[in-house]
N, CA, C and O atoms as a Maestro MAE file, in Angstrom:
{
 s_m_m2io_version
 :::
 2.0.0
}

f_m_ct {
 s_m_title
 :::
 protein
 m_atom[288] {
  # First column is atom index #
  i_m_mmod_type
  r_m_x_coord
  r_m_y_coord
  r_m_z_coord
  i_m_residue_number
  s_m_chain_name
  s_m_pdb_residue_name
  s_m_pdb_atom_name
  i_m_atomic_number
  :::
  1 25 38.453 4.116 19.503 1 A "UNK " " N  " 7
  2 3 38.392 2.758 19.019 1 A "UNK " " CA " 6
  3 2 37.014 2.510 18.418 1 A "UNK " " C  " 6
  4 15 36.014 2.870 19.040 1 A "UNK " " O  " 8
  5 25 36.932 1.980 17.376 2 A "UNK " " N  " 7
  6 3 35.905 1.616 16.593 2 A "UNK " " CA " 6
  7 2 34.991 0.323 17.514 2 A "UNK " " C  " 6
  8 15 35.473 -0.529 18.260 2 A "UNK " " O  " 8
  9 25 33.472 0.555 17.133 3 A "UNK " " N  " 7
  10 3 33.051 -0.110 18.046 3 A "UNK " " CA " 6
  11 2 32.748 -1.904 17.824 3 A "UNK " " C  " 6
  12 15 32.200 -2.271 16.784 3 A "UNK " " O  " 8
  13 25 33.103 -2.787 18.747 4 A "UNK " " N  " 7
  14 3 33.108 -4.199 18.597 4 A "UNK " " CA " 6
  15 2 31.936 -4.830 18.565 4 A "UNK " " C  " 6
  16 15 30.977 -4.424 19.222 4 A "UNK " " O  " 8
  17 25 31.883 -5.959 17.750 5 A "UNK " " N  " 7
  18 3 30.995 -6.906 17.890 5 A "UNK " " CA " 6
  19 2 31.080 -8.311 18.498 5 A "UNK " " C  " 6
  20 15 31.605 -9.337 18.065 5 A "UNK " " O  " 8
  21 25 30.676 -8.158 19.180 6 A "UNK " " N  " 7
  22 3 30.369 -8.979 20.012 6 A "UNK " " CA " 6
  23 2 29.378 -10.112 20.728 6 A "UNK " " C  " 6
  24 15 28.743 -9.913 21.764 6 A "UNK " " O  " 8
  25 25 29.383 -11.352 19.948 7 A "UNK " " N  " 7
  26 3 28.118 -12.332 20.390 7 A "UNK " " CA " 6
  27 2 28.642 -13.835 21.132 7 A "UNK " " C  " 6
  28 15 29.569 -14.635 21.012 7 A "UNK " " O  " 8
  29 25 27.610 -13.677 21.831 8 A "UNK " " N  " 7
  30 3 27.233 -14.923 23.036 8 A "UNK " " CA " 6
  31 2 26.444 -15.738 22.603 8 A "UNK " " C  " 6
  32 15 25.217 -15.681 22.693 8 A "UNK " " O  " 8
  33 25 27.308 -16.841 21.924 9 A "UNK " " N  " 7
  34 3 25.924 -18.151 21.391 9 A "UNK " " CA " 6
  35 2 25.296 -18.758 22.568 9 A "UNK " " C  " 6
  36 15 25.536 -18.722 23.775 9 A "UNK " " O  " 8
  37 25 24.300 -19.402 21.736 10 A "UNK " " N  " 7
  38 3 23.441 -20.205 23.264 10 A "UNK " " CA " 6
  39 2 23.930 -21.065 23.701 10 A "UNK " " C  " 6
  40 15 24.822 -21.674 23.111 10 A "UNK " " O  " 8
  41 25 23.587 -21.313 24.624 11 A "UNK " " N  " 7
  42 3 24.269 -22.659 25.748 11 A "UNK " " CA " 6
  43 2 24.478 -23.658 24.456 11 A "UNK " " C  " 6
  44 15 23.735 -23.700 23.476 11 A "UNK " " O  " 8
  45 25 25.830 -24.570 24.707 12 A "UNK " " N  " 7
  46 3 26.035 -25.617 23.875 12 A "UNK " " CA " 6
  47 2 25.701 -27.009 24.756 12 A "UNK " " C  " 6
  48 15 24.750 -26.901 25.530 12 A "UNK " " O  " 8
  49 25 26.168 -27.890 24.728 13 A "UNK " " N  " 7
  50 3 25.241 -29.389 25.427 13 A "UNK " " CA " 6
  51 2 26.105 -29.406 26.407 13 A "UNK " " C  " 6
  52 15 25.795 -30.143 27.343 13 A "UNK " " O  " 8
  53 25 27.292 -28.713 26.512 14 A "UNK " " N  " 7
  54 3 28.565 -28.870 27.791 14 A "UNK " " CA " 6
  55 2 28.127 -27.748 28.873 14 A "UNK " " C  " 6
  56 15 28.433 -27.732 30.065 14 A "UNK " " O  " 8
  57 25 27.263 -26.734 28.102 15 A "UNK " " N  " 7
  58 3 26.794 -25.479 29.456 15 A "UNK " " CA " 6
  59 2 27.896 -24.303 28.806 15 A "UNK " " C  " 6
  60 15 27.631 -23.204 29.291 15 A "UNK " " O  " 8
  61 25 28.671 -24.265 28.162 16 A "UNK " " N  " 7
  62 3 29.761 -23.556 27.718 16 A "UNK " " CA " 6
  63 2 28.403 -22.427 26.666 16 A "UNK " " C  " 6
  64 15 27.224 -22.714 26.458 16 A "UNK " " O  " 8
  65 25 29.176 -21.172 26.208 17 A "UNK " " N  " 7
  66 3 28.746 -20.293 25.156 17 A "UNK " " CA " 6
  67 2 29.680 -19.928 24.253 17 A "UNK " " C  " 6
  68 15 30.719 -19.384 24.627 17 A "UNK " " O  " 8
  69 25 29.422 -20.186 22.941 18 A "UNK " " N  " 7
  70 3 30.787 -19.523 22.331 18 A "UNK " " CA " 6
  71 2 30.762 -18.324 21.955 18 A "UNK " " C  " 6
  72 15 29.870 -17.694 21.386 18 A "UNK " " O  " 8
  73 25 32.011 -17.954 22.369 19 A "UNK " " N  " 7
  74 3 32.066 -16.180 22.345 19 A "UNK " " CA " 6
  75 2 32.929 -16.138 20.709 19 A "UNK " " C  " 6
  76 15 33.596 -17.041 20.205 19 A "UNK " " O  " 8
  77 25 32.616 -14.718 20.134 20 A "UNK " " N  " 7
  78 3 32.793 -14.192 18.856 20 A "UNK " " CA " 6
  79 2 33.428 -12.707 19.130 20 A "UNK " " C  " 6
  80 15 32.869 -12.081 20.031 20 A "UNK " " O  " 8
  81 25 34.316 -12.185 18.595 21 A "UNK " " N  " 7
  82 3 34.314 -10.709 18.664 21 A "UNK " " CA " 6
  83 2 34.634 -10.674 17.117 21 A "UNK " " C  " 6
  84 15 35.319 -11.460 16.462 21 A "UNK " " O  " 8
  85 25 33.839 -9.362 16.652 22 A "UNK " " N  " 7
  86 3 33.959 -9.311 14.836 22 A "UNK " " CA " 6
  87 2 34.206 -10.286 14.620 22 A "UNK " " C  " 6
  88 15 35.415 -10.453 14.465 22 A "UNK " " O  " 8
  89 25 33.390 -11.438 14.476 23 A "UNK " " N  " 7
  90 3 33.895 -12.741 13.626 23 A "UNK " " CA " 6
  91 2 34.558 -13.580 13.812 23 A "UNK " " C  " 6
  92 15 34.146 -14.623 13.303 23 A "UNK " " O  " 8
  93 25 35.858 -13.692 14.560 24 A "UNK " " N  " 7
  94 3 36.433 -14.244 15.317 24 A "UNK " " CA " 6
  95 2 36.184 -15.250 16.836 24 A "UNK " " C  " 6
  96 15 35.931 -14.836 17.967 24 A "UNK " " O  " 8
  97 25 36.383 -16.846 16.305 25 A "UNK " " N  " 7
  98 3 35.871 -17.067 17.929 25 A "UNK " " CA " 6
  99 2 36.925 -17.355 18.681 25 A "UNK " " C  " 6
  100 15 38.044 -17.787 18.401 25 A "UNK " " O  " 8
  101 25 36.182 -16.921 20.121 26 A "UNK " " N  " 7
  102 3 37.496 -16.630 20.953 26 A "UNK " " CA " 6
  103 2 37.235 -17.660 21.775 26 A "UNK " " C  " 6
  104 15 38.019 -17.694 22.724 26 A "UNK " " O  " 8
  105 25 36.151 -18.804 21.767 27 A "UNK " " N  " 7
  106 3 36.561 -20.311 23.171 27 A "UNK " " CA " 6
  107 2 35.112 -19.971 23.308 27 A "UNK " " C  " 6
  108 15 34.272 -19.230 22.796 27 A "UNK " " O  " 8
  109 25 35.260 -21.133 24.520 28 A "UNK " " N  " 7
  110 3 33.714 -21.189 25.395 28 A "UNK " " CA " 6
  111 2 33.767 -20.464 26.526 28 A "UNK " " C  " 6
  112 15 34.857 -20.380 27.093 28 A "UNK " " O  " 8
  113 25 32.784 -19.898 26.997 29 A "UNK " " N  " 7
  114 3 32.745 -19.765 28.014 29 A "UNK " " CA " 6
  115 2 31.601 -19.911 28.935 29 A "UNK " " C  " 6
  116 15 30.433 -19.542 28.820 29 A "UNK " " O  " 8
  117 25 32.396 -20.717 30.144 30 A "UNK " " N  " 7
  118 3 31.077 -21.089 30.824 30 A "UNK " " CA " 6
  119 2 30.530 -20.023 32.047 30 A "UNK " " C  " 6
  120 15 29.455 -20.290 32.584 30 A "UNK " " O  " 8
  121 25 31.184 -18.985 32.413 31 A "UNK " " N  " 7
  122 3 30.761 -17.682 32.993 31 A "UNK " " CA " 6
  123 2 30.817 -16.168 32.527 31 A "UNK " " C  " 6
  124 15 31.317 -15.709 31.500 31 A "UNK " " O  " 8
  125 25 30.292 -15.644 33.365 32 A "UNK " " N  " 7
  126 3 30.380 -14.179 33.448 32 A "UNK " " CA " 6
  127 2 32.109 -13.700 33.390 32 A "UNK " " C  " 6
  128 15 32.715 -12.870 32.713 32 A "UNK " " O  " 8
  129 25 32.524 -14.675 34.458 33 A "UNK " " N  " 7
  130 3 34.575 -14.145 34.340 33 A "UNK " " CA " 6
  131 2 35.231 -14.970 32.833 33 A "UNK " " C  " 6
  132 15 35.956 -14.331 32.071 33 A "UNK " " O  " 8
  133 25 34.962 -16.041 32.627 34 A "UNK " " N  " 7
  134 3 35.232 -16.648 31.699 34 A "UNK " " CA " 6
  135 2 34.992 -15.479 30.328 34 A "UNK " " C  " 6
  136 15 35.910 -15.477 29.508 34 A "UNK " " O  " 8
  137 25 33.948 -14.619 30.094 35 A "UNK " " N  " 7
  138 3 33.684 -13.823 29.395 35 A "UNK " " CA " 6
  139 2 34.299 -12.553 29.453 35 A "UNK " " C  " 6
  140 15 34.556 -11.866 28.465 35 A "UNK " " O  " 8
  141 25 34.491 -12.305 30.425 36 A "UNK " " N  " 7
  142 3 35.330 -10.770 30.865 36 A "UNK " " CA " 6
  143 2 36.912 -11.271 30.479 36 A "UNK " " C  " 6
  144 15 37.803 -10.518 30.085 36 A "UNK " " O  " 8
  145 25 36.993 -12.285 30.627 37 A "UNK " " N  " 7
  146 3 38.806 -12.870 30.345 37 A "UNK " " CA " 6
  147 2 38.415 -12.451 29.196 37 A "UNK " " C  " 6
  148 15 38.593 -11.237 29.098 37 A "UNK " " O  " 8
  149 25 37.793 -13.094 27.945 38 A "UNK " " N  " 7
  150 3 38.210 -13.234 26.705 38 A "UNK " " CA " 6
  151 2 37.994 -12.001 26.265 38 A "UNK " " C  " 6
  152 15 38.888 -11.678 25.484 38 A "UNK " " O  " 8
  153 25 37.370 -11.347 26.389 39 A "UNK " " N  " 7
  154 3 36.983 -9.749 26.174 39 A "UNK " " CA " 6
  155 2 38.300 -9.078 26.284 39 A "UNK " " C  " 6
  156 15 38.697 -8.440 25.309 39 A "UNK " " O  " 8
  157 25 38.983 -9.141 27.293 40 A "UNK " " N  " 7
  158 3 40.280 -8.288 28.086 40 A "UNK " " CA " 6
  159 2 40.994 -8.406 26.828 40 A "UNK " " C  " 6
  160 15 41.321 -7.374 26.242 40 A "UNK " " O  " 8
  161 25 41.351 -9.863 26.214 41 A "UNK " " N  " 7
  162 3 42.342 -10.674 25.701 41 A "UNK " " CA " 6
  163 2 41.696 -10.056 24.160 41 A "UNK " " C  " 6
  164 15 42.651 -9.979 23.387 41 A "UNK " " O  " 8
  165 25 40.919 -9.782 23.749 42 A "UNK " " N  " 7
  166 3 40.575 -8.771 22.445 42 A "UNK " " CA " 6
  167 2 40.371 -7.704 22.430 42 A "UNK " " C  " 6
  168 15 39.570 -7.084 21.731 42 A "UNK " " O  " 8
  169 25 41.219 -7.270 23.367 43 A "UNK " " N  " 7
  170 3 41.372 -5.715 23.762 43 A "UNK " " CA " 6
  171 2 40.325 -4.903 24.265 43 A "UNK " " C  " 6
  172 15 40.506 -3.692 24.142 43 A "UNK " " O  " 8
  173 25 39.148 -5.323 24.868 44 A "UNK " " N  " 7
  174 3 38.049 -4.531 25.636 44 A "UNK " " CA " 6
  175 2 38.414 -4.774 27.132 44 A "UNK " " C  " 6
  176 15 37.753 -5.292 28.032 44 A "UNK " " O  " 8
  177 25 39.335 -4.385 27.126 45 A "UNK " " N  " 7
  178 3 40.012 -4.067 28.710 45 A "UNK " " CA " 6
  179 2 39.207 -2.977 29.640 45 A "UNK " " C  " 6
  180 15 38.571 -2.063 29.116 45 A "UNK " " O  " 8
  181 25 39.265 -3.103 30.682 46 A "UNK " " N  " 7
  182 3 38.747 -2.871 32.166 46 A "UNK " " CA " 6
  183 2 37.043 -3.397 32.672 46 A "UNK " " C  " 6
  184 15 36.326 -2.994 33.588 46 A "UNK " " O  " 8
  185 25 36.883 -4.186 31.885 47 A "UNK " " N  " 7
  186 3 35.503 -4.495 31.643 47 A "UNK " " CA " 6
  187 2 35.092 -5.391 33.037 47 A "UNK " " C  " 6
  188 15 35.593 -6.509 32.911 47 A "UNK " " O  " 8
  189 25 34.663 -5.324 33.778 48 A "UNK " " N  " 7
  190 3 34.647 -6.963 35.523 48 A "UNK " " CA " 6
  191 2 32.985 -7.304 34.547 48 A "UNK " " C  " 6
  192 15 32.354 -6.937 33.555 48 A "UNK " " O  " 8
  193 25 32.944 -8.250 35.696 49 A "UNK " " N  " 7
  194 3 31.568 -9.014 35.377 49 A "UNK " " CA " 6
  195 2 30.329 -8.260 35.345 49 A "UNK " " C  " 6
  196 15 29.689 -8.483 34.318 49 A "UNK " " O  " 8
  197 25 29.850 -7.532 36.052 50 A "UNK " " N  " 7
  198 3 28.893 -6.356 36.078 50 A "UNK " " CA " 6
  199 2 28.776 -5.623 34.672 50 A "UNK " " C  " 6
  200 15 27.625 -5.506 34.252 50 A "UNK " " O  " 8
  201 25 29.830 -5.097 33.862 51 A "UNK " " N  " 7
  202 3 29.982 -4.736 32.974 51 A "UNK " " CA " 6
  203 2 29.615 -5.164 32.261 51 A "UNK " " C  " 6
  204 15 28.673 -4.655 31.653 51 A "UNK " " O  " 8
  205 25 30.202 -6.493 31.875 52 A "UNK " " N  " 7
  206 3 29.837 -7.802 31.027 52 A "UNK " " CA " 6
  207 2 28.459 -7.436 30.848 52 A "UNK " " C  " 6
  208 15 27.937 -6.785 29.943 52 A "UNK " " O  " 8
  209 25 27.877 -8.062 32.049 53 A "UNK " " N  " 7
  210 3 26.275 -8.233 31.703 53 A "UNK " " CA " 6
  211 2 25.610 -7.086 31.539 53 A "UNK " " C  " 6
  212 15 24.387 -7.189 31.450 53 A "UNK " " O  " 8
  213 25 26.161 -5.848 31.465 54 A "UNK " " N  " 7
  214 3 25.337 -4.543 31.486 54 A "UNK " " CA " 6
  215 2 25.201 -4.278 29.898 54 A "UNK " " C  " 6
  216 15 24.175 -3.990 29.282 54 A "UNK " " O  " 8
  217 25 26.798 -4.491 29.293 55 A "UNK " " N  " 7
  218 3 27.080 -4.053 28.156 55 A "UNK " " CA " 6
  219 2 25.955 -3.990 26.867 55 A "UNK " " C  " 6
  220 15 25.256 -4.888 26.399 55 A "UNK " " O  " 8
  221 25 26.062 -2.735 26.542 56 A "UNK " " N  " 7
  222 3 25.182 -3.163 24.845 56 A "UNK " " CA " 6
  223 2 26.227 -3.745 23.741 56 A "UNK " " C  " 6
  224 15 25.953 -4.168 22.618 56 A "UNK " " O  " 8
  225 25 27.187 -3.673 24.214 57 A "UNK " " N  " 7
  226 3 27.989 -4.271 23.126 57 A "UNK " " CA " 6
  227 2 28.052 -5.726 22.413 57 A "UNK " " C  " 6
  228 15 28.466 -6.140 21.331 57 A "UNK " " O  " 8
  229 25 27.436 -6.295 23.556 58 A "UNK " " N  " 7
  230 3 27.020 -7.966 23.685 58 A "UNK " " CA " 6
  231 2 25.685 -8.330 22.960 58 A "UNK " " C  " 6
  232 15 24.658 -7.905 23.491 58 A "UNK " " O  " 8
  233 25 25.561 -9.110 21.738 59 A "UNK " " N  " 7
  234 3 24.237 -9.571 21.574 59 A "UNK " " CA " 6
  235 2 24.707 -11.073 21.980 59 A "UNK " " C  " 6
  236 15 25.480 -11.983 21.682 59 A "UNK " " O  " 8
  237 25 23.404 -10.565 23.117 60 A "UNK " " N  " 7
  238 3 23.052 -12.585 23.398 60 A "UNK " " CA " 6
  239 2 22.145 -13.402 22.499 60 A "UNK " " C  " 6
  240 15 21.203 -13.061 21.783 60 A "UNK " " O  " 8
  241 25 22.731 -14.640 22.754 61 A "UNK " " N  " 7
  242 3 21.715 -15.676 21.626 61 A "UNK " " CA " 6
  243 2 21.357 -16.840 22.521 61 A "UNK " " C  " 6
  244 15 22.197 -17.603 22.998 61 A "UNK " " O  " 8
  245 25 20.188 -16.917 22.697 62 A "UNK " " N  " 7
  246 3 19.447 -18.211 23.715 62 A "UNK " " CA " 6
  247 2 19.392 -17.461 24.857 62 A "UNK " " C  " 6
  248 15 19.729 -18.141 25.826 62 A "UNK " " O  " 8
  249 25 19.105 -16.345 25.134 63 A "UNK " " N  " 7
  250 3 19.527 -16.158 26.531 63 A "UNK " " CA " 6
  251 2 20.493 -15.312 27.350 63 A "UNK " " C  " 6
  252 15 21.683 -15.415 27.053 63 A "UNK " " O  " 8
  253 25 20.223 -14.664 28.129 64 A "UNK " " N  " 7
  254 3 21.378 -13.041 28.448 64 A "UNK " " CA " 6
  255 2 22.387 -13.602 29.511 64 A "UNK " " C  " 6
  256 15 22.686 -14.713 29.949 64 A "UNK " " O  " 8
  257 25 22.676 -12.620 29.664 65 A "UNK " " N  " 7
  258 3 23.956 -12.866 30.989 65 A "UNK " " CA " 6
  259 2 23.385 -13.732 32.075 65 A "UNK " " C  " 6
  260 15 24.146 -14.461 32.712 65 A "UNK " " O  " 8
  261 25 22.132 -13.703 32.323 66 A "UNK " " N  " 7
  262 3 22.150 -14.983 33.772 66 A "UNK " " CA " 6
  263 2 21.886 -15.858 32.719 66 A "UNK " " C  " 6
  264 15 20.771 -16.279 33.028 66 A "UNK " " O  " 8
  265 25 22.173 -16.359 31.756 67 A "UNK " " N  " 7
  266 3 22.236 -17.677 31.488 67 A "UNK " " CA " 6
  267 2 23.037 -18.946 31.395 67 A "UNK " " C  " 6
  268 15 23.068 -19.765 30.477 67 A "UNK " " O  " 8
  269 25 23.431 -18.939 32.099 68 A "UNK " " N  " 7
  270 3 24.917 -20.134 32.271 68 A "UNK " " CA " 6
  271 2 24.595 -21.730 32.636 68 A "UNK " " C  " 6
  272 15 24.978 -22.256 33.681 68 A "UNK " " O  " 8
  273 25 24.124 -22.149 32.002 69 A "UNK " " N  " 7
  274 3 24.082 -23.913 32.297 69 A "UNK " " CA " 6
  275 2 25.261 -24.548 33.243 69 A "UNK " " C  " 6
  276 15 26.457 -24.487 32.959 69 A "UNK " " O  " 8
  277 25 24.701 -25.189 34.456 70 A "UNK " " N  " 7
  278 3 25.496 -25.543 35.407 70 A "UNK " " CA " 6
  279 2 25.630 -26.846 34.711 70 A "UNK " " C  " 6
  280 15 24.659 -27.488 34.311 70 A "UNK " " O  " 8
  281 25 27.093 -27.283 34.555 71 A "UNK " " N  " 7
  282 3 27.669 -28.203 34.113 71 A "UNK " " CA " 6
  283 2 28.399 -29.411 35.233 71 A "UNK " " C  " 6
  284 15 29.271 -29.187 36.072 71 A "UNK " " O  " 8
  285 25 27.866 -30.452 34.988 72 A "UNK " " N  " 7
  286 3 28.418 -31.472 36.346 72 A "UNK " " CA " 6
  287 2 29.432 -32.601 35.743 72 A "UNK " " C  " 6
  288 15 29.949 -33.431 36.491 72 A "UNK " " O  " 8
  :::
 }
 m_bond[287] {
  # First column is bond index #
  i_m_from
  i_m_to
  i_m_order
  :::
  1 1 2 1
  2 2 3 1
  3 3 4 2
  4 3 5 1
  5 5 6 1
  6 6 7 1
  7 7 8 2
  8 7 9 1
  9 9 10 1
  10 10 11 1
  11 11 12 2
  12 11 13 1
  13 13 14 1
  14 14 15 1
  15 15 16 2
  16 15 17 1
  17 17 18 1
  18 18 19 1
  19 19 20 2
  20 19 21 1
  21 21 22 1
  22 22 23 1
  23 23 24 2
  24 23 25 1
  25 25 26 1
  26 26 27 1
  27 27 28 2
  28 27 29 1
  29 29 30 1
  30 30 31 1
  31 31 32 2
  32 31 33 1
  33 33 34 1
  34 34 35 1
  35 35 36 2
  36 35 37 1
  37 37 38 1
  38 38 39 1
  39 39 40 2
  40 39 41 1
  41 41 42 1
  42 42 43 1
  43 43 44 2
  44 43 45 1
  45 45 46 1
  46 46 47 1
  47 47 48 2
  48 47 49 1
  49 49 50 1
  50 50 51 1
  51 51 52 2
  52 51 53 1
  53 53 54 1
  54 54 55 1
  55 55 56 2
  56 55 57 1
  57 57 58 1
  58 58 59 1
  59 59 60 2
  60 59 61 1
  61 61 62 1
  62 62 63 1
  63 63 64 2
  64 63 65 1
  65 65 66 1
  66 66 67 1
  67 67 68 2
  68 67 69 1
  69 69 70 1
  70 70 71 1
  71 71 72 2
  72 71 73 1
  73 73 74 1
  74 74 75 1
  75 75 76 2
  76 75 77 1
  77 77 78 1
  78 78 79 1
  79 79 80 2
  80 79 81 1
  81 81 82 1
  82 82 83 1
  83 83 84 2
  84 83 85 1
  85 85 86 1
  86 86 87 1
  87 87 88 2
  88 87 89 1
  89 89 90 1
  90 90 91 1
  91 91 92 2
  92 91 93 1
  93 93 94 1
  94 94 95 1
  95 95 96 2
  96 95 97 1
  97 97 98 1
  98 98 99 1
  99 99 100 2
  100 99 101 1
  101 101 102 1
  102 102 103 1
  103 103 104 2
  104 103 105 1
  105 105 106 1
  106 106 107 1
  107 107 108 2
  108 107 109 1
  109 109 110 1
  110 110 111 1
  111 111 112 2
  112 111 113 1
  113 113 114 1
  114 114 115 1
  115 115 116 2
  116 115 117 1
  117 117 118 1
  118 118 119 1
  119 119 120 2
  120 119 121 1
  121 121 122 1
  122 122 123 1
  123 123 124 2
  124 123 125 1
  125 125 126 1
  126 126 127 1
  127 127 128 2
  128 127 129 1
  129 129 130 1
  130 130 131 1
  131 131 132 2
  132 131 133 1
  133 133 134 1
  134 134 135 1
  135 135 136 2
  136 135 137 1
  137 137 138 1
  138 138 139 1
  139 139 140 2
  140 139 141 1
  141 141 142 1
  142 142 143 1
  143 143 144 2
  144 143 145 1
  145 145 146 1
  146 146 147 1
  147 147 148 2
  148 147 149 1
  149 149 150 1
  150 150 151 1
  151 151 152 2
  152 151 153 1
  153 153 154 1
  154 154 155 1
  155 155 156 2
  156 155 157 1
  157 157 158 1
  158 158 159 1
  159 159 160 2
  160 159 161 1
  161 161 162 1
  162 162 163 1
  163 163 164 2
  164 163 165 1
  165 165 166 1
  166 166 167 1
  167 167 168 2
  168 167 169 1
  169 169 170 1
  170 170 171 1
  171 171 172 2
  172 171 173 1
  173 173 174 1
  174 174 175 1
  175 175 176 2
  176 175 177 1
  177 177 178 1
  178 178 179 1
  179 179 180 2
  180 179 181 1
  181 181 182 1
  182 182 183 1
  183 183 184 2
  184 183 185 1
  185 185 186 1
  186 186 187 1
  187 187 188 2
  188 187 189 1
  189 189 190 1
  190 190 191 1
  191 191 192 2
  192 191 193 1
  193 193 194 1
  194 194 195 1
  195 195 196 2
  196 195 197 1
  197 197 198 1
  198 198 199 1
  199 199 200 2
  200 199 201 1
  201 201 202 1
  202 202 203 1
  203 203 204 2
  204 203 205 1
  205 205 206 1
  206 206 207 1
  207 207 208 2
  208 207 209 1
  209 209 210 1
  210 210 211 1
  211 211 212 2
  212 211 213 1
  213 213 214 1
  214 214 215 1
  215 215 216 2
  216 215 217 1
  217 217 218 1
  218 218 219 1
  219 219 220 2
  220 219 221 1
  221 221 222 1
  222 222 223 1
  223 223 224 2
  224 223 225 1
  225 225 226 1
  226 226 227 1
  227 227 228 2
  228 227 229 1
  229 229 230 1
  230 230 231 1
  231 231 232 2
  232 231 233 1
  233 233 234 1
  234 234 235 1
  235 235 236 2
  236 235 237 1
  237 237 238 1
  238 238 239 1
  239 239 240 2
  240 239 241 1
  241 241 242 1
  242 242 243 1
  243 243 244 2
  244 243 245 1
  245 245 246 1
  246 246 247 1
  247 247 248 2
  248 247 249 1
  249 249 250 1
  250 250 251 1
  251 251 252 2
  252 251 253 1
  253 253 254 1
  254 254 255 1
  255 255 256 2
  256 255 257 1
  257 257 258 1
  258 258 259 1
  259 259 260 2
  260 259 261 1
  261 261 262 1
  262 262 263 1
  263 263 264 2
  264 263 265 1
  265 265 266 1
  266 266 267 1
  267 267 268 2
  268 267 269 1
  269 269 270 1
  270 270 271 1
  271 271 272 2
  272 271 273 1
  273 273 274 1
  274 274 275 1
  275 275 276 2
  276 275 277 1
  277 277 278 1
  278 278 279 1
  279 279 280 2
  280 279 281 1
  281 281 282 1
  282 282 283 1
  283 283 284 2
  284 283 285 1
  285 285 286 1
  286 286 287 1
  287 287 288 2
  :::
 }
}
């Protein structure tokens, strides 16, 4: 499989990130699982949360995997 692109915008004003794969956006997400869902769901299957945040496949923007704005 050809390799994906994949970006994590910065926190938006809700705490959410919007996720992209090649160009495509796939929702917000406000976690680490929230991110591993949408990943699965564009075919980068077996990926858990650990992964997520390990991955080079991911460019973050504002901020890496511990960045998640707690939303109230």
């Amino acid at each position: 499989m050809a390799e994906r692109r994949v970006i994590v915008d910065r926190p938006g004003e809700g705490g959410g990130r919007r996720v992209q794969v090649d160009g495509e956006s796939l929702g917000m997400a406000y976690n680490l699982h929230d991110l591993s869902v949408f990943l699965e769901r564009a075919g980068l299957e077996g990926l858990d949360e650990l992964d997520v945040a390990m991955s080079p496949l991911i460019e973050w923007h504002g901020g890496g995997p511990e960045v998640w704005p707690a939303t109230d």
